[in-house]
ZAFI-201713 format. One line per 5 residues: number of its first residue (from 1); their letters; for each residue z, y, x of C-alpha. Coordinates in steps of 0.25 Angstrom, whole numbers, plus 5000, padded with zeros to 4 digits. Example, Ala and Ser with C-alpha at 12.3 -4.5 7.8 and 13.67 -1.06 7.14 Angstrom:
1	as	5031:4982:5049 | 5029:4996:5055
This chain:
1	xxxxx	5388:5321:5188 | 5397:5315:5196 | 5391:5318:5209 | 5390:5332:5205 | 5406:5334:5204
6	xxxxx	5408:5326:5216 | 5398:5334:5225 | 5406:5347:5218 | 5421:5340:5219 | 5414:5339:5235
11	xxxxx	5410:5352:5237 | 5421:5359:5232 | 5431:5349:5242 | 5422:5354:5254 | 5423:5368:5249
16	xxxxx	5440:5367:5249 | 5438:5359:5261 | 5431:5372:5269 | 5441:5381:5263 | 5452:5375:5267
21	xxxxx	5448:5372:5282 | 5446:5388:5285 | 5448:5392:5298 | 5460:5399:5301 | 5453:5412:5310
26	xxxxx	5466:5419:5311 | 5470:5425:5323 | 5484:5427:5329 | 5490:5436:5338 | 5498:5427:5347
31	xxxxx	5508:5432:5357 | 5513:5421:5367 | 5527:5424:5377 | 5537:5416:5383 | 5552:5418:5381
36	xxxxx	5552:5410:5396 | 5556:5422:5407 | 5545:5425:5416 | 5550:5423:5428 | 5553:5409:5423
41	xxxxx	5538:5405:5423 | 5525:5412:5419 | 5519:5407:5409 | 5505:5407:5406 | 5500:5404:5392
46	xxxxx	5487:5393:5389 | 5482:5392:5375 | 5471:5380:5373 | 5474:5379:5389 | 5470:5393:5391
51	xxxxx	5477:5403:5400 | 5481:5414:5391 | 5490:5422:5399 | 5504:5423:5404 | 5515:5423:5393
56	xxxxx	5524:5433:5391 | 5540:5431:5393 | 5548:5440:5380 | 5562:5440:5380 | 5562:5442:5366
61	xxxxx	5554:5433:5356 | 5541:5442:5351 | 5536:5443:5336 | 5526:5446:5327 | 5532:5461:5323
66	xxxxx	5536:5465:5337 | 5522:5471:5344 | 5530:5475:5357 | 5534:5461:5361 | 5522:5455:5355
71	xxxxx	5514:5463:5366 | 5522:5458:5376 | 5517:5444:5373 | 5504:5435:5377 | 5494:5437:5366
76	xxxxx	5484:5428:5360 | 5475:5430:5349 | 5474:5416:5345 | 5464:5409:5332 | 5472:5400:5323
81	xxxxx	5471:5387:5327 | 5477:5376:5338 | 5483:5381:5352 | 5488:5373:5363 | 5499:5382:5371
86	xxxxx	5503:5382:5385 | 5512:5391:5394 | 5511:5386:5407 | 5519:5392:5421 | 5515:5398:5434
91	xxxxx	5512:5385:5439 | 5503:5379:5427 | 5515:5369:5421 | 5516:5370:5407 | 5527:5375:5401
96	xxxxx	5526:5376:5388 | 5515:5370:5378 | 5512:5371:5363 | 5502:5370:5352 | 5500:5381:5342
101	xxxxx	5492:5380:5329 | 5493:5394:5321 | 5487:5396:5308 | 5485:5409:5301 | 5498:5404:5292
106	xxxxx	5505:5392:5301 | 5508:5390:5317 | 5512:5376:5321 | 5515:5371:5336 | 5517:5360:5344
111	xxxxx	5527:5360:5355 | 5524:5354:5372 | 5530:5360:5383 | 5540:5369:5379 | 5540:5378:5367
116	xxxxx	5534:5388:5359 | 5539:5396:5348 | 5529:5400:5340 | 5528:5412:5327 | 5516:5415:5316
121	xxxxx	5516:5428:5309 | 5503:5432:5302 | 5494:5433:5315 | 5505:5435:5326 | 5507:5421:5334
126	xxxxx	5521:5421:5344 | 5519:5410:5353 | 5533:5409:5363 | 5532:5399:5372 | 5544:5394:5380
131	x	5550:5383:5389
């Protein structure tokens, strides 16, 4: 009797264990700029050490609500899950650097070079990177 409520006490642990360790598949619209000016220093923007394009300089901050400056920013459609950041100049040099994790409900980051200011709403990411 005894093995039979520990083999069901097991099971029903494993079954809590798979539930809980779903994959987030949630995908975010992610719109990267730079509040650097332009003429400063082009930048182009690696995610995972991958060229994704040149970044964007705003004048004014973008968000989530406001479509017009939103398409005026380097978009990404980008998985929940762990991103290592980079803008780097004309030259190659780094300027700035970051890790990113973003969750379907959380967004946590990890400062290097520089810095990034980073906003979650829903399925919108804002990823501004400065230095």
């Amino acid at each position: 009797m005894k093995t039979k409520t520990a083999i069901q006490t097991l099971f029903l642990l494993s079954v809590v264990f798979f539930i809980s360790c779903k994959k987030d598949n949630t995908n975010f619209n992610s719109y990267f700029w730079t509040s650097n000016d332009i003429e400063d220093s082009e930048l182009t923007l690696y995610v995972n050490d991958q060229i994704k394009g040149p970044i964007p300089y705003l004048k004014d901050k973008p968000t989530c609500e406001n479509d017009t400056l939103k398409a005026k920013a380097l978009y990404l459609n980008l998985k929940a899950g762990k991103y290592k950041i980079s803008a780097k100049d004309k030259q190659g040099n780094v300027k700035v650097s970051s890790t990113i994790k973003v969750k379907s409900n959380s967004l946590s980051s990890s400062a290097g070079i520089g810095g990034t200011e980073n906003f979650l709403s829903n399925d919108c990411l804002l990823v501004g990177v400065t230095y």
